[in-house]
C-alpha positions as CSV (number, residue, x, y, z in Angstrom):
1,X,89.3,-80.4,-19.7
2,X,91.4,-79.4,-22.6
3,X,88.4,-78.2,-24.7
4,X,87.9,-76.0,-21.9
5,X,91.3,-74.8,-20.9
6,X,91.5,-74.2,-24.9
7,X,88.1,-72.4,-25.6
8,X,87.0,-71.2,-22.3
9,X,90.1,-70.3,-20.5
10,X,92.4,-69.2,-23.1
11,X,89.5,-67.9,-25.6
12,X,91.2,-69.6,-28.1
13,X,89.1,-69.8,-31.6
14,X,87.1,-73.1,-32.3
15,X,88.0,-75.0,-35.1
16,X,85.6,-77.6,-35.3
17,X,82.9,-79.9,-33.2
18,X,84.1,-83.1,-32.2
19,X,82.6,-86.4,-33.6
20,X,80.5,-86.7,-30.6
21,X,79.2,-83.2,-31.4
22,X,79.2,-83.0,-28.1
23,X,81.8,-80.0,-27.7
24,X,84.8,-79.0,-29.6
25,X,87.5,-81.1,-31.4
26,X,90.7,-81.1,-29.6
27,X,92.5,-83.6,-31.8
28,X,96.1,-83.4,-33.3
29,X,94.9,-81.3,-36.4
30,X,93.1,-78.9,-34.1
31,X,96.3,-78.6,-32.2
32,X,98.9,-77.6,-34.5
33,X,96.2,-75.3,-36.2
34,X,96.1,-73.6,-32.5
35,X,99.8,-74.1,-31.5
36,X,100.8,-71.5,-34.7
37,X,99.1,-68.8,-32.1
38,X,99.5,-70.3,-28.7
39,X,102.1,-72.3,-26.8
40,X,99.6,-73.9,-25.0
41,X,98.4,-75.8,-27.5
42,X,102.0,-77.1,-28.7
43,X,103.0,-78.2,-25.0
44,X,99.8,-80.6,-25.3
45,X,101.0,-82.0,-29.0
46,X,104.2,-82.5,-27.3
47,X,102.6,-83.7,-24.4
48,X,100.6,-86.4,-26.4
49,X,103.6,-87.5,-28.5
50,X,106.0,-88.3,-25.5
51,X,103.4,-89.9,-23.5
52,X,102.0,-92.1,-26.6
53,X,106.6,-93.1,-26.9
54,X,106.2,-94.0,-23.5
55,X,103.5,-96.2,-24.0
56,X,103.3,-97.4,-27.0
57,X,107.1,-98.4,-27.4
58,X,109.3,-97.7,-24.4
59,X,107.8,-99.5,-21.8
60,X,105.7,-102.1,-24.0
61,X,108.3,-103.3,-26.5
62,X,110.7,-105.1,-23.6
63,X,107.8,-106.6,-22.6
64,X,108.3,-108.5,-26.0
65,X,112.0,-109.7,-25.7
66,X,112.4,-113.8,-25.6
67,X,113.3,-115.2,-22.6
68,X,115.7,-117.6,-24.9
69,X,116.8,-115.6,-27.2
70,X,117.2,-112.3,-25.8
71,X,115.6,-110.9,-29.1
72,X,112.0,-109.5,-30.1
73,X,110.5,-111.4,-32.8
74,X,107.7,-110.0,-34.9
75,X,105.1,-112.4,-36.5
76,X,104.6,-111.1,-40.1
77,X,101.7,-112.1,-42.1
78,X,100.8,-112.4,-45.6
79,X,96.8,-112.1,-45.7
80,X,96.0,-109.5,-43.5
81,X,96.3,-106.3,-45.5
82,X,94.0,-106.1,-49.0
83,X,96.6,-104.7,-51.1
84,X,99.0,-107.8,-50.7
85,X,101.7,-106.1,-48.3
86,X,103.0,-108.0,-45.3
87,X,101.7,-107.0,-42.3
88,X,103.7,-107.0,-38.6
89,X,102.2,-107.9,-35.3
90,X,103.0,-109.0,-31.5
91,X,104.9,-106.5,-31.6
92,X,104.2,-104.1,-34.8
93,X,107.4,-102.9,-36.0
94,X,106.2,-101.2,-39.4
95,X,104.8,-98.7,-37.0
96,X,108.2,-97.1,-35.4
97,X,108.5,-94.0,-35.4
98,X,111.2,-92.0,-37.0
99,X,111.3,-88.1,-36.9
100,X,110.4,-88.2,-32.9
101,X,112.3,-86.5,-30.1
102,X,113.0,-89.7,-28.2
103,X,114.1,-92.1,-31.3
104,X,113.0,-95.7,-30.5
105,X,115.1,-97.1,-33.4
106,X,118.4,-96.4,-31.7
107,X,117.6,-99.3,-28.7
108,X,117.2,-101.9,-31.8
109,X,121.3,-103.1,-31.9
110,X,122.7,-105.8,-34.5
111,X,123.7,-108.7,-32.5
112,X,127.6,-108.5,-31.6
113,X,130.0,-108.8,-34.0
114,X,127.2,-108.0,-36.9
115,X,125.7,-105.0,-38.8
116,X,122.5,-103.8,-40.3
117,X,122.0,-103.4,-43.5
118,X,119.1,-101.7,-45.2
119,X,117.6,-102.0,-48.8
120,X,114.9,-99.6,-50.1
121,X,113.0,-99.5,-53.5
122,X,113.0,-95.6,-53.7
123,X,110.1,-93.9,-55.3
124,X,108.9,-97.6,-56.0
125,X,105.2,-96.8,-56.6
126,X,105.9,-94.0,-59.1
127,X,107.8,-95.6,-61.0
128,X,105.4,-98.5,-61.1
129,X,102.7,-95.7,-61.7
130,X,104.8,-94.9,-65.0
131,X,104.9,-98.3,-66.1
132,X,101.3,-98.7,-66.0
133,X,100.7,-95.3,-67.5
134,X,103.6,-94.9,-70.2
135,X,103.3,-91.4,-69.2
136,X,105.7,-90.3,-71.6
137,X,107.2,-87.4,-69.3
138,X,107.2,-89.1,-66.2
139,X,109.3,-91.9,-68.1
140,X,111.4,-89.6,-69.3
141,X,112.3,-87.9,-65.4
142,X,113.1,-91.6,-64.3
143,X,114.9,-92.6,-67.4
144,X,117.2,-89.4,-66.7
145,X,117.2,-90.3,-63.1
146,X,115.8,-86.7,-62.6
147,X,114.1,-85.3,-59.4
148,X,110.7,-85.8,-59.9
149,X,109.7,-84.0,-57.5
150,X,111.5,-80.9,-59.0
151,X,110.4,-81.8,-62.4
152,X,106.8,-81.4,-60.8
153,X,106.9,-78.5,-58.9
154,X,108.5,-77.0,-61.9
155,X,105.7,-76.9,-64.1
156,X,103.3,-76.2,-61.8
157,X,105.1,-72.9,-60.8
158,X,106.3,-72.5,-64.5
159,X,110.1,-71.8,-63.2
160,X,113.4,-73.8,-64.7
161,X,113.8,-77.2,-62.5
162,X,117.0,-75.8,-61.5
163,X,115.6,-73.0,-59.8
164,X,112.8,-74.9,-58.1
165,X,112.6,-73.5,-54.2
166,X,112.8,-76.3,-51.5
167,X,108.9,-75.3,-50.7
168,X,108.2,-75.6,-54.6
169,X,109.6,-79.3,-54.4
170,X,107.2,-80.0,-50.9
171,X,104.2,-79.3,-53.0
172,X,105.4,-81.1,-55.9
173,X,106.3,-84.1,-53.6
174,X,103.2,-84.0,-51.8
175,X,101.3,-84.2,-55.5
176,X,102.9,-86.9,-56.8
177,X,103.1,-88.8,-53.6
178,X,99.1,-88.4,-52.8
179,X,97.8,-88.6,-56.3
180,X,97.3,-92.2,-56.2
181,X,95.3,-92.0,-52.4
182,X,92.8,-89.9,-54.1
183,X,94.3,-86.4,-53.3
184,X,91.4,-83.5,-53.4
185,X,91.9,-80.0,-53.8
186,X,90.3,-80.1,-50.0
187,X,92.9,-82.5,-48.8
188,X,95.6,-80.6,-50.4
189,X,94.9,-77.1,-49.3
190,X,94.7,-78.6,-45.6
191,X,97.3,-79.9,-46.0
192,X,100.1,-77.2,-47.5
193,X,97.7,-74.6,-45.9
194,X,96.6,-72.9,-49.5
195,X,93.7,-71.6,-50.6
196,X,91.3,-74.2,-51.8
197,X,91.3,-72.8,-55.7
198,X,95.0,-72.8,-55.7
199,X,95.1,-76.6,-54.8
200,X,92.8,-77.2,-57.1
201,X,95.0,-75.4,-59.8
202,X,97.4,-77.3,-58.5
203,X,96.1,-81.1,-59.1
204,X,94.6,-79.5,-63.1
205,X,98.3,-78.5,-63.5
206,X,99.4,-82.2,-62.1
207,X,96.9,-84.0,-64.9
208,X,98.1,-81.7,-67.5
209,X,102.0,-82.2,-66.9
210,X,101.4,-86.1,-67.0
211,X,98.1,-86.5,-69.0
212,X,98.7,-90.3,-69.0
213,X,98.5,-90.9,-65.5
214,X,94.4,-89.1,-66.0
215,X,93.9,-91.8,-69.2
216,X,95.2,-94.6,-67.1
217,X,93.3,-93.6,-63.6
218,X,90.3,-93.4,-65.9
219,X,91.1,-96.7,-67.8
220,X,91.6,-98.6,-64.3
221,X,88.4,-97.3,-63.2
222,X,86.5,-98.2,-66.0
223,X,87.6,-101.6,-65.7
224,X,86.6,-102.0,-62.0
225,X,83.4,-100.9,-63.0
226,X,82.6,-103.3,-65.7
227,X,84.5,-106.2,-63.8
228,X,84.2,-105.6,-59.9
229,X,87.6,-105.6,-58.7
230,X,90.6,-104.1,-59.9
231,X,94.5,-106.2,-60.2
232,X,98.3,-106.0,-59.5
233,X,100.8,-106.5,-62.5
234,X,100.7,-110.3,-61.9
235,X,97.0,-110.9,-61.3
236,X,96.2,-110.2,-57.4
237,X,92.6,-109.1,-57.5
238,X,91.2,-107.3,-55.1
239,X,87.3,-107.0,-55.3
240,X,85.8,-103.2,-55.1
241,X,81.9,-103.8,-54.0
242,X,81.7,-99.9,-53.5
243,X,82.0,-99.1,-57.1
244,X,78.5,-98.9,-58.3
245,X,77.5,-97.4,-55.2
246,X,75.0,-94.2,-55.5
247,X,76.2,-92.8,-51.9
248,X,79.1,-90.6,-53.5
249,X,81.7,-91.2,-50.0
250,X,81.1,-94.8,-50.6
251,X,82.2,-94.4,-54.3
252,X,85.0,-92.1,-54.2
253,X,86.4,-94.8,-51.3
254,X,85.9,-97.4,-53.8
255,X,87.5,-95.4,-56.6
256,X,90.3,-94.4,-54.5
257,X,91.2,-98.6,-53.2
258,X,90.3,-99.4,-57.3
259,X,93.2,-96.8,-58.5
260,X,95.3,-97.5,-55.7
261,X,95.6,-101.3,-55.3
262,X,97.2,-102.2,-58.7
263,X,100.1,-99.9,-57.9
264,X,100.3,-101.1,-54.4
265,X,99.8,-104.3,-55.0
266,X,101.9,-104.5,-57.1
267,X,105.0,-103.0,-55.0
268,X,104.3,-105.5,-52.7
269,X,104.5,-108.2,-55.3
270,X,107.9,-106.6,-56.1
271,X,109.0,-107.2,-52.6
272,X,108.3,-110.2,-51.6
273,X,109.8,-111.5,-55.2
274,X,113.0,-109.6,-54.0
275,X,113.0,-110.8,-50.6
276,X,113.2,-114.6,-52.3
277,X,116.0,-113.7,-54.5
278,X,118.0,-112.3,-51.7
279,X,117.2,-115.1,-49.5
280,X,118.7,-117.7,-52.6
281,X,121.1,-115.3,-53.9
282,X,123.5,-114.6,-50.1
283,X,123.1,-118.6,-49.6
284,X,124.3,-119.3,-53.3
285,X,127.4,-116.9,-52.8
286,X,128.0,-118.1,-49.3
287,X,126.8,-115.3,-47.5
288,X,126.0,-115.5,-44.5
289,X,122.8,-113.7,-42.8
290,X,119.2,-113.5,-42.8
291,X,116.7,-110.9,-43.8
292,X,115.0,-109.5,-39.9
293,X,112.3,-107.1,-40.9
294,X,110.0,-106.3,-43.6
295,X,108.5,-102.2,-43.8
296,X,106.7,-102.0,-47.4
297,X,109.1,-100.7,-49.2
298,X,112.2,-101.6,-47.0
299,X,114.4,-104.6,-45.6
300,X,116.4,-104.9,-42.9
301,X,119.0,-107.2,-43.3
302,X,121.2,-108.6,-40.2
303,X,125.1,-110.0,-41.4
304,X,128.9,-110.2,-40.1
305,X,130.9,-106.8,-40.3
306,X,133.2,-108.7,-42.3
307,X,130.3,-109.9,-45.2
308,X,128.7,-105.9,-44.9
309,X,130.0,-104.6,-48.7
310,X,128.8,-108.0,-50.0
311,X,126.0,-108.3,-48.6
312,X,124.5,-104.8,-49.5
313,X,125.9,-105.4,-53.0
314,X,123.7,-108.9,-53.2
315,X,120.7,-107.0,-51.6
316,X,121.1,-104.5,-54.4
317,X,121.3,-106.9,-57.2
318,X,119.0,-109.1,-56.1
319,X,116.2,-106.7,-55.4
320,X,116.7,-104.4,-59.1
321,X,116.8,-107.1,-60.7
322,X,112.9,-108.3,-59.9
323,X,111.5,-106.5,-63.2
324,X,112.9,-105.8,-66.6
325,X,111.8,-102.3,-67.4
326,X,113.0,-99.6,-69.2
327,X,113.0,-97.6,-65.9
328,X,115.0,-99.2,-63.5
329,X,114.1,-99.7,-59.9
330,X,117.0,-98.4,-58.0
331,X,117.7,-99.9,-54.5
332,X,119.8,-97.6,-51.8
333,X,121.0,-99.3,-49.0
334,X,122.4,-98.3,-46.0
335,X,124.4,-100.3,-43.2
336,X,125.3,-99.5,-39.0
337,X,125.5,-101.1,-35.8
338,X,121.8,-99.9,-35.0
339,X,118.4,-99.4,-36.1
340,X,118.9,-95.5,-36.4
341,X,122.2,-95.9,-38.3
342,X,120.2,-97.6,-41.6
343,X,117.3,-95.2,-41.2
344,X,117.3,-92.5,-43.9
């Protein structure tokens, strides 16, 4: 019905077939391409989003609350996700959404007479990325606790990092932020809507700014090939049977997990070593509280108003010091009543 109110009705220009190749694709991408020339199309995305809030979250996640406890409590587990990461189910709470018109994270309250606090590693798996690669400038941005993003898009547009334009510092943050999930010139010009060259220039510029990141990709590869699986900083392995494979998706998947998984794998590490000094360090200063959620990079920690300043200061300590680096890995944390308040 809506491939026909689109195309047939409205005359409205095809984009693409569906995956039955049966008809036309009517899917999110396909929308927003269409919704730049047509309210139509934007009254289904919107549509789509508020019915899948209604679903999804506001009228399943009560179904979830204890009986005793009055609470929802998420199961998390530590073997379900390749890369190492703890995982949430019954109900998923890594998955709530943040930038939506109806925000779900404002019904999740602290408990009376306590407050949220949270913790996040920021820019975690860059800086883990410049470990790895001694990338001499990318070093140098986190040692100077520079915008590295800015620093990016600087050099790709060949302007002063001062004078970087806020769209400059999206495509730069898009860059460094994909580069590890196997970013193509295809992906990117979808993506920031540029000519398919352009990208390209774009991820030659990327690999020329930090030509150590290109050595150590290649490096990392190389070694999955000759050993079968690539690992994390502190010897997770995760096995990469694609990697020899002569059908070229199957490889570049393999490549891409083989690249990716030390980094991630390694920020997950990271975490969960962080999570157990905070755990041993709040009980050691007589702090009282408990950590209450776990999203990658993030915790959400649940204390007394009165404990809030040392608690966050704990959290902080606890979770920079993990690694001894000549980059630090700064934690920002962020405490409220609700949810919302302790998002960024």
């Amino acid at each position: 019905q809506v491939e026909h109110l689109l195309f047939t009705v409205l005359k409205l220009p095809v984009q693409r077939k569906s995956t039955k190749r049966t008809g036309y694709s009517t899917d999110a991408e396909v929308l927003s391409t269409l919704a730049q020339i047509h309210a139509v199309p934007k009254l289904i995305l919107r549509y789509r989003e508020l019915s899948k809030l209604k679903n999804t979250y506001i009228e399943s996640l009560p179904t979830y609350i204890n009986q005793k406890t009055g609470k929802i409590h998420s199961s998390f587990n530590q073997s379900l996700v390749a890369t190492g990461r703890l995982s949430s189910s019954n109900p998923n709470l890594q998955n709530i959404p943040t930038e939506t018109e109806i925000d779900i994270r404002a019904a999740f309250h602290a408990q009376e007479g306590h407050v949220f606090i949270s913790a996040d590693y920021a820019q975690i798996e860059l800086k883990i990325l410049a470990y790895f690669s001694q990338d001499q400038k990318l070093l140098n941005a986190f040692k100077n606790n520079k915008d590295i993003h800015k620093e990016t898009a600087a050099y790709l547009f060949n302007v002063p990092a001062d004078q970087v334009t806020r769209e400059q510092r999206t495509v730069g943050k898009t860059i460094n932020f994909s580069i590890l999930y196997g970013l193509t010139p295809y992906g990117l010009s979808k993506g920031l809507h540029i000519p398919f060259n352009q990208a390209k220039q774009y991820i030659k510029s990327y690999f020329d700014q930090y030509p150590g990141i290109q050595k150590w990709m290649d490096e990392i590869l190389n070694l999955a090939q000759a050993r079968g699986y690539s690992e994390t900083l502190h010897g997770r392995r995760r096995y990469v049977p694609g990697i020899h494979d002569k059908n070229k998706v199957v490889f570049e998947l393999a490549k891409r997990i083989a690249i990716n998984s030390p980094v991630q794998g390694t920020a997950a590490e990271i975490m969960k070593m962080g999570m157990i000094n905070v755990e041993k360090n709040m009980k050691s200063l007589n702090i009282p509280g408990y950590i209450i959620l776990q999203i990658h990079d993030e915790i959400i920690v649940s204390c007394p108003k009165e404990y809030d300043k040392d608690a966050a200061k704990c959290i902080k300590e606890s979770l920079e010091s993990v690694v001894d680096w000549e980059i630090k890995l700064n934690v920002e944390t962020n405490s409220g009543s609700t949810w919302r308040d302790v998002t960024k």
